[in-house]
N, C-alpha and C positions, 0 to 999 in steps of 0.2 A: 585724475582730474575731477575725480566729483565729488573730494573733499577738500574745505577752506579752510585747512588747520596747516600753518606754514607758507614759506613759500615754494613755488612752482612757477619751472622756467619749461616754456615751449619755445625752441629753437630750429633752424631750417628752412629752407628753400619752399617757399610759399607758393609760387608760380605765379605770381601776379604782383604787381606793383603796388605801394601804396598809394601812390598822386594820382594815377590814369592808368586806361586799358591798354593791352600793347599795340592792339589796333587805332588807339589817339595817337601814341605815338610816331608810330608809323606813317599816318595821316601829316601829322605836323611838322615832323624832322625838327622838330627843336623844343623846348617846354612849354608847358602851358595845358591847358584843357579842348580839346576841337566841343567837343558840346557838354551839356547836362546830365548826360547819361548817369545813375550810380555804379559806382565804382565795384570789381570785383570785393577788394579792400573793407568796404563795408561790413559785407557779410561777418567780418571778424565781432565784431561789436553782440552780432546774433546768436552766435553759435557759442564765443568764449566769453561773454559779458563780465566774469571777473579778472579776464584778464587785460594787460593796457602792453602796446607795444613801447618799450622803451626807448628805441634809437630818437625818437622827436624832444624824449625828455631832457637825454641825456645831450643831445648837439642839436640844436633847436634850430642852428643856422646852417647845418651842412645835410645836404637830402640824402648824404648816405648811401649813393647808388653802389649797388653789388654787381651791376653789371653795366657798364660802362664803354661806349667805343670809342668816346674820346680820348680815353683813360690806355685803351686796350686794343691796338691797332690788329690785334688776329679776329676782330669783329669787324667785318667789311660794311655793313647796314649801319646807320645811325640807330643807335637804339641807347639811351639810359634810362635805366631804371631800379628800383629796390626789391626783387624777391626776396631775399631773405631776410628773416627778423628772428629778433628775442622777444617773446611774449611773457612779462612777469604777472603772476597773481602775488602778490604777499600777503593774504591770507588774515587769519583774526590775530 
């Protein structure tokens, strides 16, 4: 990761969500934001500043949830959300 010559995909189960915490979640039982707080999600920006998560580029209208209980009735909680991502750098 800490050279910019090419590209470089970081892929995997993030444990956090991109939109909200899963304790928002939780709170809310259905989408949206309960408050202000910053996001775990952020911190990506910090830590891998050349890299951009793709999934928003590429379906810009679909949130992409990886975990889903609407989707996925062996999840008894309401919960959806996106852990997992593709983070690309393309490089010089």
């Amino acid at each position: 990761l800490g050279t910019t010559q090419g590209l470089s995909l970081l892929v995997g189960d993030f444990n956090f969500c991109s939109e909200r915490s899963w304790a928002e979640g939780r709170i809310l039982k259905a989408e949206g934001r309960a408050n202000d707080d910053p996001l775990e999600n952020e911190v990506l920006a910090v830590v891998l500043p050349d890299f951009e998560d793709i999934w928003p580029k590429l379906q810009p209208n679909d949130k992409g949830y990886t975990f889903d209980s609407k989707r996925n009735g062996v999840i008894r909680q309401y919960e959806q959300m996106r852990y997992d991502r593709v983070m690309a750098r393309c490089g010089e």
